[in-house]
N, C-alpha and C positions, 0 to 999 in steps of 0.2 A: 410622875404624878398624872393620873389620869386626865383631870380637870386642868392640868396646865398647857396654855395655849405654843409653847414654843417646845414639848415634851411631844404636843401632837404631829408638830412640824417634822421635829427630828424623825417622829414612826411614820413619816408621811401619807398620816390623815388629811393633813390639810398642804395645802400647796404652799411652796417657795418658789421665790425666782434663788436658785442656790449661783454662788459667786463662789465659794469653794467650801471645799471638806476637807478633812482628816481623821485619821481615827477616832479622836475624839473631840473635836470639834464642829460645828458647821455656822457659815457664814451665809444670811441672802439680804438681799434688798429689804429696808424698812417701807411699809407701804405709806407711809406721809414725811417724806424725805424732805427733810429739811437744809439741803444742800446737795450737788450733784452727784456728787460720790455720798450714799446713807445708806452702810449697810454694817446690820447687826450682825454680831461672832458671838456664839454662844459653846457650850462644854454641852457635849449632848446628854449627858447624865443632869441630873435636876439638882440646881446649888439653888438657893431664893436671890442671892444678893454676891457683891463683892464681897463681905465678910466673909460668907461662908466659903465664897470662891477660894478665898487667901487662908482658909482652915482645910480645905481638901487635901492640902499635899499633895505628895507626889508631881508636884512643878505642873500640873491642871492651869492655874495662871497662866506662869509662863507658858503655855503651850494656846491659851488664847491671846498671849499680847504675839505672841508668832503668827498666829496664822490673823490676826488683824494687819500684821507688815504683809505677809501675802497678797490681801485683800487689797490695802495699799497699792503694790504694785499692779496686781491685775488690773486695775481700774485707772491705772496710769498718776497717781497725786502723790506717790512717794516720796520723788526727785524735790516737787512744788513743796511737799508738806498737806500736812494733814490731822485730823486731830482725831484722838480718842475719850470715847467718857465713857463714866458708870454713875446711874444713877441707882443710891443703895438707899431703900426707902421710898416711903409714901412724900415725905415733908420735900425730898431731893427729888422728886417726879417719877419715881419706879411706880408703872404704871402694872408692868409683868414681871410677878417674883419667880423667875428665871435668869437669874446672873445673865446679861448679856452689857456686851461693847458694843457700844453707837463708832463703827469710823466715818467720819465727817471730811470730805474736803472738793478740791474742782471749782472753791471761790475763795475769796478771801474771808476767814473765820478769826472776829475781831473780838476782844473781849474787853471788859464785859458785855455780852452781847446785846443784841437791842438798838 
């Protein structure tokens, strides 16, 4: 989608710090990190949401909760642990309808948070 800001990323209009790729993935730093490891994994094709994500087919998903364990590892919180979300919607804080996973970790992430 032209207008979508993480569409732009993937055509490298606009800059990333990238933390990893794959064919059809790519991962970088969220710029208001809200923990020391915050870095979004997105499917470089344009899904809006987790829903659509999990109607794509062809294991699309699965192949973003994979390279979100990559991302894991590279960033060393795998071993510690670490957390993944989707926020799918306006009301659940999807801020940018571009399907992406927030992985979170490098501190202790307590829930419910706050």
């Amino acid at each position: 989608m032209s207008d979508c800001l993480f569409c732009k990323i993937v055509a490298k209009e606009i800059p990333a710090e990238v933390v990893y790729e794959s064919g059809r993935t790519l991962a970088f730093r969220d710029l208001n990190p809200q923990a020391p490891t915050h870095v979004l994994v997105i499917p470089k094709d344009h899904h809006a949401d987790a829903a659509a994500l999990a109607d794509a087919g062809d294991d699309l998903a699965g192949e973003v909760l994979k390279s979100a364990q990559e991302v894991a590892t590279i960033d060393g919180v795998s071993e510690d642990g670490y957390r993944i979300v989707f926020n799918t919607g306006a009301a659940a804080g999807q801020t940018v309808f571009h399907v992406h996973a927030h992985v979170l970790g490098g501190r202790g992430l307590t829930w419910p948070p706050g």
